[in-house]
N, C-alpha and C positions, 0 to 999 in steps of 0.2 A: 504494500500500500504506500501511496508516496505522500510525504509529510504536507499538507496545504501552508501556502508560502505566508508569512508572518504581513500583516498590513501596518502594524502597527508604524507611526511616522511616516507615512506616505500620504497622510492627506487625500488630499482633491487625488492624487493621481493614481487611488485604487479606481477611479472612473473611468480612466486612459488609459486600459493597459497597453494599447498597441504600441504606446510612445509617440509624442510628437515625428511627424515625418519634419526632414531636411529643409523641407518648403517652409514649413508652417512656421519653424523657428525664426529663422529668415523674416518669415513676415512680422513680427511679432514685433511691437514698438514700446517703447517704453512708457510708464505712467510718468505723470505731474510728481508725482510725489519721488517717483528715481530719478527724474530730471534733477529735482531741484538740489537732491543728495548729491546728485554728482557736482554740483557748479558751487562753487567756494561762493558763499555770500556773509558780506559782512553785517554787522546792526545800525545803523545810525538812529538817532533821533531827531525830527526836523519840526519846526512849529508851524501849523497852517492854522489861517482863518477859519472859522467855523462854516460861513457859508464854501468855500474851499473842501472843507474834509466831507460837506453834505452835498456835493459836486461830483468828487472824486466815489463814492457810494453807489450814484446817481446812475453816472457812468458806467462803475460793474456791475449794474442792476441790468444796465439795457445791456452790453455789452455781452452777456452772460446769455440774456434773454433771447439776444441775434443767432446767437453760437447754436442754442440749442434748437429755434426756428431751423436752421440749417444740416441739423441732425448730428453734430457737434456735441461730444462729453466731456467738454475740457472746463474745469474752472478758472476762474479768471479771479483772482485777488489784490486787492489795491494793492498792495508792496509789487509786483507783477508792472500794474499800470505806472506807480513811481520811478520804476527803474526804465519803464521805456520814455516818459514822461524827460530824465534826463538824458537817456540817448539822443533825440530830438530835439532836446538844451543846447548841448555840446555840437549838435551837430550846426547851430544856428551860426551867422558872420557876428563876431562879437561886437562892432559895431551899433548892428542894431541893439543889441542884446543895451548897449550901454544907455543907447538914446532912450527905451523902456524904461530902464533903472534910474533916467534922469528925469521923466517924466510922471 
């Protein structure tokens, strides 16, 4: 009689026994959450106006809302929106940046 093989710690994949095929693996993309583990981010703390942080909300309210019209699983979190918010800072002629900051 042959011993039935031990499940124990195998999770989800006493459901799989075939094993992911070569393809599937391949397809397989990573979550928000092992994205964000992989990319080194640091903490700041910044001060915004209050109509500002009820903006910034506002924003990943609808933003959130488009994604998932779209058929889209992805969350979107203000620190997300902050960080691209200064990519498009930076990416501005400082020039103008200055004539804002003088005005």
């Amino acid at each position: 009689m042959v011993k039935r093989q031990s499940i124990k710690g195998l999770g989800r994949e006493i459901y799989f026994r075939g094993g992911p095929t070569e393809a599937s693996k391949q397809a397989n993309f990573l979550t928000d959450k092992q994205v964000k583990q992989q990319i080194s981010l640091e903490r700041a703390t910044f001060y915004v106006k209050p109509e500002q942080q009820e903006r910034l909300e506002t924003l990943k309210i609808k933003l959130r809302s488009r994604l998932r019209e779209r058929g889209e699983r992805r969350a979107i979190d203000k620190s997300e929106l902050v960080r691209l918010a200064l990519d498009l800072l930076t990416e501005q002629d400082e020039n103008e940046l200055l004539e804002r900051l003088a005005s």
